[in-house]
C-alpha positions as CSV (number, residue, x, y, z in Angstrom):
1,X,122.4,116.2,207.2
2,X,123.2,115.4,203.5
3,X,119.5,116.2,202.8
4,X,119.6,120.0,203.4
5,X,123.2,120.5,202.0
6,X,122.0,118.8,198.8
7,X,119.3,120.5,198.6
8,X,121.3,124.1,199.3
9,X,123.3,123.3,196.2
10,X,120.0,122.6,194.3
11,X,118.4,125.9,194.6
12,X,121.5,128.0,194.7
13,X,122.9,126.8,191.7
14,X,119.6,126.2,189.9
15,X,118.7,122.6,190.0
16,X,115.4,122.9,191.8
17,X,113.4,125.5,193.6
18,X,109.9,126.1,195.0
19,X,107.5,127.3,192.6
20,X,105.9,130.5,192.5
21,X,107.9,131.7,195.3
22,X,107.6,135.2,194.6
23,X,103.6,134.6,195.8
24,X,104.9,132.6,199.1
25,X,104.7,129.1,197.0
26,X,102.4,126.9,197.1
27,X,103.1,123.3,198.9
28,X,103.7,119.8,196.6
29,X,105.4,121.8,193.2
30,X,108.8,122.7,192.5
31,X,110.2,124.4,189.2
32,X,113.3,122.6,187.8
33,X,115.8,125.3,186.8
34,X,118.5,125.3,183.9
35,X,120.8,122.6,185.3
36,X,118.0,120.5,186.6
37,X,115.8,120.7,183.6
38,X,118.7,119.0,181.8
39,X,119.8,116.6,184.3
40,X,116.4,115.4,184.0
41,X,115.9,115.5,180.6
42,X,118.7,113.3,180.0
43,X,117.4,110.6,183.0
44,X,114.3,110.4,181.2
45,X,116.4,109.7,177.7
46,X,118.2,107.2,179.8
47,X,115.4,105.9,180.4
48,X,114.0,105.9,176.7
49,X,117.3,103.8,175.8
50,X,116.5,100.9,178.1
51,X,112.7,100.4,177.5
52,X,112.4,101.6,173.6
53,X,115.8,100.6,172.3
54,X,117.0,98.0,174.2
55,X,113.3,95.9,175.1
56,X,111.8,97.5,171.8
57,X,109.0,98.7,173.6
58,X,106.9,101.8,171.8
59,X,106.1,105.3,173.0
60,X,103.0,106.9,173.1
61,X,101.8,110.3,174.3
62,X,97.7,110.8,175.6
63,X,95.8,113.9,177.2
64,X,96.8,114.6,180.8
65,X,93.2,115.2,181.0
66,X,90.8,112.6,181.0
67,X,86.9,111.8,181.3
68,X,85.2,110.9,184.0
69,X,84.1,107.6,182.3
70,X,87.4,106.8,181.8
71,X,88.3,106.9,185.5
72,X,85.1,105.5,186.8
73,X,86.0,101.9,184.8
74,X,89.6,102.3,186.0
75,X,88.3,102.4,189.5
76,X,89.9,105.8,189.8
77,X,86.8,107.9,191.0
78,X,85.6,105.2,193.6
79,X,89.3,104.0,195.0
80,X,91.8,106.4,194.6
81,X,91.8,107.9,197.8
82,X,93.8,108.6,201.0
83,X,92.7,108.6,204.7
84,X,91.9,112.4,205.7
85,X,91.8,113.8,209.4
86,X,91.7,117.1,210.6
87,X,92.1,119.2,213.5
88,X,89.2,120.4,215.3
89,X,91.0,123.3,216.6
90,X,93.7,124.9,213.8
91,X,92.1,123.8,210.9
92,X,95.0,121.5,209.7
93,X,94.7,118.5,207.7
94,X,96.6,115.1,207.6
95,X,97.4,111.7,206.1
96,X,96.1,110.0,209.0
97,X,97.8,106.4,208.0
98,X,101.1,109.0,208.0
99,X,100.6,110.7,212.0
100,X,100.1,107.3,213.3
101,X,103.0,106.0,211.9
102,X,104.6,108.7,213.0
103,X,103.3,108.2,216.2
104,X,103.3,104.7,217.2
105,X,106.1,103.6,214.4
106,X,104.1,101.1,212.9
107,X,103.3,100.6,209.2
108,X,99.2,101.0,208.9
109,X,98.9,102.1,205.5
110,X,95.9,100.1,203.8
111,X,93.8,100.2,206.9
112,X,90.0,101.1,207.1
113,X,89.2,104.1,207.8
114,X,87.1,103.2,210.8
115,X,90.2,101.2,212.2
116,X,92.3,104.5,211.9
117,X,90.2,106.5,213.8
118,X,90.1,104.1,216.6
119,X,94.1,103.9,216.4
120,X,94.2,107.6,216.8
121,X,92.2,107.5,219.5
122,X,93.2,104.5,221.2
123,X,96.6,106.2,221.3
124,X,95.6,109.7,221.7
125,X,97.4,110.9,218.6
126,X,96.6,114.7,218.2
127,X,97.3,117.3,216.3
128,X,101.2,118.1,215.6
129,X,100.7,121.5,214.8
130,X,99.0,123.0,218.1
131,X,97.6,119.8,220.1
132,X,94.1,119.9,219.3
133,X,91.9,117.0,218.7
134,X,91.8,115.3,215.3
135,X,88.3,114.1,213.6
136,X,87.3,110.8,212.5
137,X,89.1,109.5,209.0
138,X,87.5,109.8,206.4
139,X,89.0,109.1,202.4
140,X,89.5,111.9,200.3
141,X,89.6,111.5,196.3
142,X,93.3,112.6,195.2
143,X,92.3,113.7,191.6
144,X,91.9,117.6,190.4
145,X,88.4,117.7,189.1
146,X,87.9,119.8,186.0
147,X,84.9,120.5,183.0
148,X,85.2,119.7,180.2
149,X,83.7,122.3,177.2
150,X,82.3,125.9,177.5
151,X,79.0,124.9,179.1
152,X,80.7,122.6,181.5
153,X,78.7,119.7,181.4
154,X,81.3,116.9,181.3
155,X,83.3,116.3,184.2
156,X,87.2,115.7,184.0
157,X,90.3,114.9,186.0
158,X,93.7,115.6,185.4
159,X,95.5,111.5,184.9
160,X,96.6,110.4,188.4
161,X,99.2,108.0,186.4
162,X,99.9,107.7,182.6
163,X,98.6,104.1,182.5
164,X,95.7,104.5,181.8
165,X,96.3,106.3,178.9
166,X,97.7,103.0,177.6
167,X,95.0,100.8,177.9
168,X,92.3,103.1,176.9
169,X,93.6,102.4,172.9
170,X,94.5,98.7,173.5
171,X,92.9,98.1,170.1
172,X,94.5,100.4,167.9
173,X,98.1,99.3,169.6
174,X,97.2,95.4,169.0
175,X,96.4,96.3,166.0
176,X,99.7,97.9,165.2
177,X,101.5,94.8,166.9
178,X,100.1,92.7,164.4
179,X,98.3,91.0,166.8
180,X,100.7,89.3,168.9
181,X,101.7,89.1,172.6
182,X,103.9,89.9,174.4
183,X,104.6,93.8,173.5
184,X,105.5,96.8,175.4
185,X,104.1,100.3,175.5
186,X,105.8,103.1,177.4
187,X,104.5,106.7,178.0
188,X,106.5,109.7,180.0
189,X,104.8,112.7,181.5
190,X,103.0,114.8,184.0
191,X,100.3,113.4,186.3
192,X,98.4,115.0,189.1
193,X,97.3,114.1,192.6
194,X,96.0,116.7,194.8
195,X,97.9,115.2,197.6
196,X,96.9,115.9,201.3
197,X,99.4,118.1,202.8
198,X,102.7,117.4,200.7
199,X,105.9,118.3,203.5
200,X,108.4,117.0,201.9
201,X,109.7,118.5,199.2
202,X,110.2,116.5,195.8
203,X,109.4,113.4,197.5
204,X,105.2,114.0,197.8
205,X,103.8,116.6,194.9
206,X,100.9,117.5,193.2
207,X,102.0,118.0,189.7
208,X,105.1,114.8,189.1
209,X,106.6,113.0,186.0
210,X,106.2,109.4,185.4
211,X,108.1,107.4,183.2
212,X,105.5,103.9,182.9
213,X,105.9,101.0,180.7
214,X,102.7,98.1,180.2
215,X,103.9,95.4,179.2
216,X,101.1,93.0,177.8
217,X,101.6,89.0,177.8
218,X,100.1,86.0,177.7
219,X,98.6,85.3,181.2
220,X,99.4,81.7,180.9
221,X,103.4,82.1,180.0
222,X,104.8,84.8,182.3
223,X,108.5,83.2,181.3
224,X,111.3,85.8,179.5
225,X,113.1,84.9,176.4
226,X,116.3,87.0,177.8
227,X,116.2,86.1,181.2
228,X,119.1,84.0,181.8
229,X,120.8,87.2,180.8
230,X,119.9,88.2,184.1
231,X,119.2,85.0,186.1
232,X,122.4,86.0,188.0
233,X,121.6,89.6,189.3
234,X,121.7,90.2,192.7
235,X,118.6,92.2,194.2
236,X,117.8,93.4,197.8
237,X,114.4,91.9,198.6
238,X,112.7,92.5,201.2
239,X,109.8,89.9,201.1
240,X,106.1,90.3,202.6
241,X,106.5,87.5,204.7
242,X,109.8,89.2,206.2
243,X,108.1,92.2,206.6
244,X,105.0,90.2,208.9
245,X,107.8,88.1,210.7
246,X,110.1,91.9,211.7
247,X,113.0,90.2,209.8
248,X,115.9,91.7,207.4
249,X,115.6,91.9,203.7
250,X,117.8,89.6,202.1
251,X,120.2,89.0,198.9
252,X,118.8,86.8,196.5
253,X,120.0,86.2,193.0
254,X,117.0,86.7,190.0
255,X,117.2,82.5,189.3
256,X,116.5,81.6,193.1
257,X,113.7,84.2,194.1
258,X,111.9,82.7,191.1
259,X,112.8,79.5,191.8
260,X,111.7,79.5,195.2
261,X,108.3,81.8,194.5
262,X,110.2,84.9,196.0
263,X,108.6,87.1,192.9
264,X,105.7,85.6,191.2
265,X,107.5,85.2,187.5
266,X,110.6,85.6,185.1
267,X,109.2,88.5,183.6
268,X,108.0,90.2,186.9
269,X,111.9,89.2,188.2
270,X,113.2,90.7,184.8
271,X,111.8,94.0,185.3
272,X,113.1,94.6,189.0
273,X,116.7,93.7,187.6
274,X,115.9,96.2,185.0
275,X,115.3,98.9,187.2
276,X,118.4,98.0,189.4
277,X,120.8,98.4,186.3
278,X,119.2,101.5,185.5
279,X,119.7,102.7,189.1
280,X,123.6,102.2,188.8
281,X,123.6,103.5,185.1
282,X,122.4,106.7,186.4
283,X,124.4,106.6,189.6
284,X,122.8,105.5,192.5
285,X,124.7,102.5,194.3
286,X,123.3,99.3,195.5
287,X,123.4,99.4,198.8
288,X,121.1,101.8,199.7
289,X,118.8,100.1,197.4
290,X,115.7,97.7,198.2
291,X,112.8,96.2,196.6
292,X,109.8,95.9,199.3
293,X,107.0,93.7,198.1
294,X,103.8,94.9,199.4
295,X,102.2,93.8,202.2
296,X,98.0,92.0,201.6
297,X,97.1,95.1,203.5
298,X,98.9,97.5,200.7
299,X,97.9,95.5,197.6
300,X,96.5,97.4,194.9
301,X,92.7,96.0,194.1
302,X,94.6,95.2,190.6
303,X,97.7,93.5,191.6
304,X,98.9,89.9,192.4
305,X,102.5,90.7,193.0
306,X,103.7,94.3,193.6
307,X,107.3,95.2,194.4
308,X,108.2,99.1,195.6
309,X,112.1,99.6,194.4
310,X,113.5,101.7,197.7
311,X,116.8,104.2,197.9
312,X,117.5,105.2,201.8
313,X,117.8,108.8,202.6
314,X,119.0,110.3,206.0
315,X,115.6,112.6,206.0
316,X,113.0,110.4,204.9
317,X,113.8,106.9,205.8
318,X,113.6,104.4,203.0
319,X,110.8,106.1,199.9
320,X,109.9,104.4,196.7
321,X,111.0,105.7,193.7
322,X,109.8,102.7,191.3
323,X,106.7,100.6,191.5
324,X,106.5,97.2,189.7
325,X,103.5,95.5,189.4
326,X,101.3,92.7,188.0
327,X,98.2,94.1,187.1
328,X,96.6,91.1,186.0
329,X,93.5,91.6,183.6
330,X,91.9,94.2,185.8
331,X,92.3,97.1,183.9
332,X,91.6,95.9,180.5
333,X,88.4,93.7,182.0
334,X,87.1,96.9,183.2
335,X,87.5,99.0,180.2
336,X,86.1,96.2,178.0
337,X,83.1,95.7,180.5
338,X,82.0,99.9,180.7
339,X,83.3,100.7,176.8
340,X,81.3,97.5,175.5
341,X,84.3,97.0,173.1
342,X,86.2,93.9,173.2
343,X,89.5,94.0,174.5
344,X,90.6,90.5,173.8
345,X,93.4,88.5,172.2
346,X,92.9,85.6,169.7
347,X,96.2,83.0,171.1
348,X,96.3,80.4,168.2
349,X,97.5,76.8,169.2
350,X,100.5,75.6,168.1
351,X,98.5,72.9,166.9
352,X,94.6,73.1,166.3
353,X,92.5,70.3,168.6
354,X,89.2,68.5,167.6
355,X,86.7,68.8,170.8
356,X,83.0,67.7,171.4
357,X,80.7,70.7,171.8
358,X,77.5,71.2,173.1
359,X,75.5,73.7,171.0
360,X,72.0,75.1,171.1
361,X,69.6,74.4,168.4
362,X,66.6,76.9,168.4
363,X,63.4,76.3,167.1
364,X,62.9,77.9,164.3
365,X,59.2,77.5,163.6
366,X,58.0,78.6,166.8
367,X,61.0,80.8,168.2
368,X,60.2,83.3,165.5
369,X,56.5,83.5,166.4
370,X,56.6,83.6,169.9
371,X,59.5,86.3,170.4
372,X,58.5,88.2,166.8
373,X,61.0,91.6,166.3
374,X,62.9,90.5,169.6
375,X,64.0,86.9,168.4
376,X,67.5,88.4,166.3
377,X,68.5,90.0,169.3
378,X,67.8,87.1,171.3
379,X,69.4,84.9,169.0
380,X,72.2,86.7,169.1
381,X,72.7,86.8,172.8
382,X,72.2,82.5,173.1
383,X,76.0,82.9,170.7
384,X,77.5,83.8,173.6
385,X,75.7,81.9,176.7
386,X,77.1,78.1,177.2
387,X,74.4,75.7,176.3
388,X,75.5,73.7,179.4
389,X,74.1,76.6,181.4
390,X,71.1,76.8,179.4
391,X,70.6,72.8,179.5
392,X,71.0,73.2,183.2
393,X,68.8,75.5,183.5
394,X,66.0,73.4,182.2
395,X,66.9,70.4,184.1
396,X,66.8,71.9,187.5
397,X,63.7,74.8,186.7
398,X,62.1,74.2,183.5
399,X,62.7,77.4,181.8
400,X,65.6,79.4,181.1
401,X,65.3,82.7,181.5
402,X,67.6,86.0,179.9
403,X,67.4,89.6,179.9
404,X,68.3,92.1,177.3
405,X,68.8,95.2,177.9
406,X,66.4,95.5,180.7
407,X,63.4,93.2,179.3
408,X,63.6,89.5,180.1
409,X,62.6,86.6,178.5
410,X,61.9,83.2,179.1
411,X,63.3,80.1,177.0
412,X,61.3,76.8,177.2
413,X,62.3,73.2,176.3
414,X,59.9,72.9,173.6
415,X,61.5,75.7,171.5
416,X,65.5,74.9,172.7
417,X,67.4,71.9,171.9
418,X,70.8,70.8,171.8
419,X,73.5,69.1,169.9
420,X,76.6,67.7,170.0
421,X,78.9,68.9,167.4
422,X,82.6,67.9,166.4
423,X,84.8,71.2,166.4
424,X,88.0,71.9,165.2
425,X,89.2,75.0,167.8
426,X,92.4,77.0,166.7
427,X,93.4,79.4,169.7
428,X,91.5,80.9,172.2
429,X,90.2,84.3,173.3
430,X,92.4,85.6,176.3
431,X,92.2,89.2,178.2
432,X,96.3,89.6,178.2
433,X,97.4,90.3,181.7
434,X,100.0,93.6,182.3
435,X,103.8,93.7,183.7
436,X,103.7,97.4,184.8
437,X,107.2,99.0,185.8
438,X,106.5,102.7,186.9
439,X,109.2,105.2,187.6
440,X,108.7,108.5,189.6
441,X,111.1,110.1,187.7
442,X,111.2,113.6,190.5
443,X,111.8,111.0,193.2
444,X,114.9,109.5,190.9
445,X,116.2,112.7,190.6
446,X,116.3,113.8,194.4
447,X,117.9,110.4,195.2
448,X,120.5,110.7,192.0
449,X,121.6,114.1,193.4
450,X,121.3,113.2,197.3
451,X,123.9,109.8,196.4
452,X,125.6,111.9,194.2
453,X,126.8,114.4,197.2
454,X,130.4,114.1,197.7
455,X,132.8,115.6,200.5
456,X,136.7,115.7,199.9
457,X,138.9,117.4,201.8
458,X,137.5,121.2,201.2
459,X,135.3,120.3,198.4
460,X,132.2,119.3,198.1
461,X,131.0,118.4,194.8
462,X,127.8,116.0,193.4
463,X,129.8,112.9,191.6
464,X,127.2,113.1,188.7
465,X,127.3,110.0,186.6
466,X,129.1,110.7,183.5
467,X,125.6,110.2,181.2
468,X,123.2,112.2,182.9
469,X,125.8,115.4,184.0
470,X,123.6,118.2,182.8
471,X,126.9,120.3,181.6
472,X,129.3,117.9,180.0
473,X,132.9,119.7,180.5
474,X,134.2,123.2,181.6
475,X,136.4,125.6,179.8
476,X,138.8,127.7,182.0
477,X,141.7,129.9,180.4
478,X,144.3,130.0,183.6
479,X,144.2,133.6,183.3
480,X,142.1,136.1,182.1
481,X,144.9,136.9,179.0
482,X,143.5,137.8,175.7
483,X,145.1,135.2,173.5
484,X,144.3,132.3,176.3
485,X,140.4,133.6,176.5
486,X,140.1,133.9,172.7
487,X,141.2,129.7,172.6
488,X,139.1,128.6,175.3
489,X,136.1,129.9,173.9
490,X,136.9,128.5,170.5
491,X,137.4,125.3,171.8
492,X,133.8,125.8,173.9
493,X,131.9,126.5,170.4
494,X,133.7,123.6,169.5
495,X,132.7,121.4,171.8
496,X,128.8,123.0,171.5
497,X,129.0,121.9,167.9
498,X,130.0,118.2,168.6
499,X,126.8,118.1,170.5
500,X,128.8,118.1,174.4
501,X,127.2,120.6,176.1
502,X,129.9,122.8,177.5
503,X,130.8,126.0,180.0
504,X,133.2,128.9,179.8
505,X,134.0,130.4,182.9
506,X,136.8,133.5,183.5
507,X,135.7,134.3,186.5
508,X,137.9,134.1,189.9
509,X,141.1,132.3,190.6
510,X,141.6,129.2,188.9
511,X,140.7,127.4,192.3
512,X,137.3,128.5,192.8
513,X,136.2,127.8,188.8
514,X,137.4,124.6,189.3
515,X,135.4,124.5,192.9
516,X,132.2,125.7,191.2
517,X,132.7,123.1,187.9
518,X,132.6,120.4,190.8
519,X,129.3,121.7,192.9
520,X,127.4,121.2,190.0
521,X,128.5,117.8,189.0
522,X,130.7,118.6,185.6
523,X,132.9,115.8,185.0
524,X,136.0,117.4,183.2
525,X,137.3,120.6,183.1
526,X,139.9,121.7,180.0
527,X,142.4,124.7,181.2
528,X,144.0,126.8,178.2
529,X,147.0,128.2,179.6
530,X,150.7,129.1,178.4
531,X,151.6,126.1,177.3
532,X,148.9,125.7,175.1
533,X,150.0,129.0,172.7
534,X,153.5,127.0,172.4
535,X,152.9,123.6,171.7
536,X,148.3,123.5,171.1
537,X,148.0,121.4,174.2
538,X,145.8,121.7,176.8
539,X,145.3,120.0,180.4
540,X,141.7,117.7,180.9
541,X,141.5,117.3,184.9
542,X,139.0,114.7,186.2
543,X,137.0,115.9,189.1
544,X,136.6,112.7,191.0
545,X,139.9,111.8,191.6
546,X,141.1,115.5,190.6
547,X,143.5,113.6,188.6
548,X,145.2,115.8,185.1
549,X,146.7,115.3,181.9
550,X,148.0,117.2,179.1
551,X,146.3,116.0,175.5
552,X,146.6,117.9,171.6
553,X,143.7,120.4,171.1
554,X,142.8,118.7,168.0
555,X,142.0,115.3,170.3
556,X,140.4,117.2,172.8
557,X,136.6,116.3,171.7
558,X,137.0,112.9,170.6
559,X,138.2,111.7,173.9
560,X,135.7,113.9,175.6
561,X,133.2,112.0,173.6
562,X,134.3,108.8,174.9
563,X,134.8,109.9,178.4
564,X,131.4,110.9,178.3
565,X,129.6,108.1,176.5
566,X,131.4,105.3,178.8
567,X,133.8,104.2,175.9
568,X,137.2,105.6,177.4
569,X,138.5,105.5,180.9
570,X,140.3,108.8,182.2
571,X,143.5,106.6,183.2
572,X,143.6,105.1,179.3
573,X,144.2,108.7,177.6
């Protein structure tokens, strides 16, 4: 299995390990070592170059730990949950949407709970661990709880997602977008979900990176200004309605699967042939790719259209490394509604339009008598009540009645009227809806080294893309001779200082340097050897095709630049 040999080479040569395994570990967290903290780091600044460069999108960086207010308008404390069971006998505790599946091979996730208990028993599902009978299902919050201050009286979780931390200052970032939709915001970093028994490795932990853009438009044009740059990319969908009807996923080019109401708009269908080019920027090819739209049973409570981005793996089956969503107004509605602040957009009109307005006239002379101190406030709340409403009101019971913060009041013809007024209206107030593309960026990086595994004759080696290698090129003298050591570590510091990162190794036969450059994914290796003291040339070998030539020392780093950066093919030098 490609999993396990992949993952060999990741913790022998220091990609990923367990964490804390000198305490036995602890289940759903995994250290990144010296070679994985850089493969990742330059993912996520792949990443950076697609959504901040290229889309002009802007980053921002919030607390990873946030209020309980916060999370109670997001619908984080009273949704986010997973379906619990547990065995009466060991102890043990399960996803039970997950043993069912596992069971019965059928996709339940975004049932009741009371429908999964009757599932497992109906099909006598119990425990895998020792047998025993599993309890009823009940949902269990994902969030780590904290407190907040010395005294502890504010309650706080740790962010399931970054998202939030975007929406929360919606003002401040209008503001700095001079008011004008669309605009994107993007955030990277850790979020926390105390999942339920995480078994599989980087694919399920507690502590992940996400890489999440928000993307805030006009909910009545969902078009894209660039996309007939992309109206012709071809994407792997796997559609709902093929998912309900057990039939394949099917190639569809961006144009037709809006066309046709495949994915609900241009700018949704932008974003999922975003993430495809990003997949095969960093190196994982299309054909073990998919994008699964959810099914009404897996809808997020926010979402109108939702579409997980999929890479196959021989352990796991097909996981989703992306998520791209509609959000809609929810998230924004709800912040507005428990903050009290409005989280609006004034859209002008390209033209301004004279309209007929009905408009309520109170009576001064016995409004202020009658209501006395409480008259400004309720005053102020008629502004924002239509005087239809009111005017219906009367018509149907006599009175209109309106409560203010927990006193109520009654309105009577004699001290409402109404008018109709000419008005000259120059845009409207909208709640923007949100394009959300979210990357699991652990997830990316087990897929990018599990596609990356290659086997060649007697080698096996990880095919690295040239952008994200974490060590750019290797430094061998062909023998461990003074004179050829002294160059080859000159030429190393020279490489360090043209910003390539860049390893010297003496150690072993020439074979088995070049064997270990390829485990870990290095693209080119330069050899300093005899030659090179007569004539200051060295030999650049390939490791895909193990291919060689012999270049000048003094071109050595330019063309290693452009190997690198994608401006230079090995077969032009």
């Amino acid at each position: 299995m490609t999993d396990s040999k992949v993952m060999n080479i990741a913790k022998k040569r220091g990609f990923l390990w367990s964490s804390f395994e000198i305490y036995s570990g602890s289940a759903g967290f995994f250290d990144y070592g010296p070679l994985g903290a850089i493969l990742k780091n330059n993912i996520i600044e792949k990443w950076r170059n697609y959504y901040i460069i290229h889309e002009g999108f802007y980053e921002i960086e919030s607390p990873t730990i946030m209020p309980e207010e916060a999370l109670k308008a997001s619908g984080h404390v009273d949704h986010f949950t997973d379906p619990m069971t547990e065995c009466k006998e060991c102890m043990e505790v399960y996803r039970a949407d997950h043993i069912i599946e596992a069971a019965i091979n059928e996709d339940v996730e975004g049932l009741e709970d009371q429908i999964l208990t009757e599932m497992l028993s109906d099909n006598e599902i119990r425990c895998p661990k020792c047998g025993g009978p599993l309890t009823h299902v009940w949902s269990y919050n994902l969030m780590f709880q904290t407190l907040i201050g010395a005294k502890g009286k504010k309650t706080g979780y740790m962010r399931p997602e970054t998202a939030q931390g975007i929406f929360i200052p919606f003002k401040r970032l209008l503001r700095f977008f001079r008011g004008k939709l669309p605009f994107g915001v993007v955030q990277i970093g850790k979020a926390y979900r105390n999942e339920i028994s995480p078994r599989q490795g980087v694919i399920r932990l507690r502590e992940f990176t996400q890489a999440e853009a928000e993307i805030f438009v006009d909910p009545s044009n969902k078009s894209h200004p660039q996309f007939n740059a992309i109206a012709d990319d071809i994407l792997t969908l796997f559609s709902a309605e093929n998912q309900i009807k057990k039939q394949n996923s099917e190639r569809v080019n961006a144009r037709k699967a809006v066309k046709e109401g495949l994915i609900s708009s241009e700018i949704l269908t932008y974003q999922l042939c975003l993430a495809a080019r990003f997949l095969s920027d960093i190196g994982i090819p299309s054909e073990v790719i998919r994008f699964r739209q959810h099914l009404p049973t897996e809808m997020a409570h926010y979402a109108i259209d939702c579409w997980d981005v999929e890479v196959k793996t021989d352990r796991f089956g097909w996981i989703e490394i992306i998520g791209i969503a509609d959000r809609t107004d929810f998230d924004l509605k709800s912040h507005s509604k428990h903050s009290n602040e409005d989280l609006s957009v004034f859209i002008e009109y390209n033209e301004p339009k004279t309209v007929t307005k009905l408009v309520v006239k109170p009576n001064m002379k016995k409004f202020g008598p009658l209501f006395k101190a409480d008259a400004p406030k309720i005053l102020s709340a008629l502004e924002d009540l239509k005087a239809s409403d009111i005017q219906k009101a009367f018509k149907n019971d006599g009175i209109f009645k309106i409560k203010i913060d927990d006193k109520s009041y009654e309105l009577s013809p004699e001290i409402i009227s109404f008018e109709e007024i000419e008005d000259i209206i120059r845009g409207e107030k909208v709640i923007p809806h949100v394009i959300e593309p979210s990357y699991g960026i652990d997830r990316i990086i087990y897929s990018v080294l599990l596609h990356s595994y290659a086997e060649d004759d007697d080698r096996s080696f990880l095919k690295l893309a040239k952008g994200i290698a974490p060590i750019g090129v290797s430094v061998f003298p062909l023998l461990n001779n003074e004179d050829l050591v002294k160059i080859a570590h000159s030429i190393r510091d020279e490489f360090r200082n043209q910003n390539i990162i860049s390893e010297y190794d003496g150690s072993g036969t020439i074979g088995r340097r070049y064997a270990r450059s390829d485990e870990i994914g290095i693209p080119f290796a330069v050899t300093v050897d005899h030659e090179t003291l007569e004539n200051n040339t060295v030999t650049i070998r390939n490791r895909d095709n193990l291919k060689q030539t012999r270049i000048p020392i003094k071109n050595i780093y330019n063309i290693l630049k452009d190997l690198l950066e994608g401006r230079l093919d090995f077969e032009d030098i």
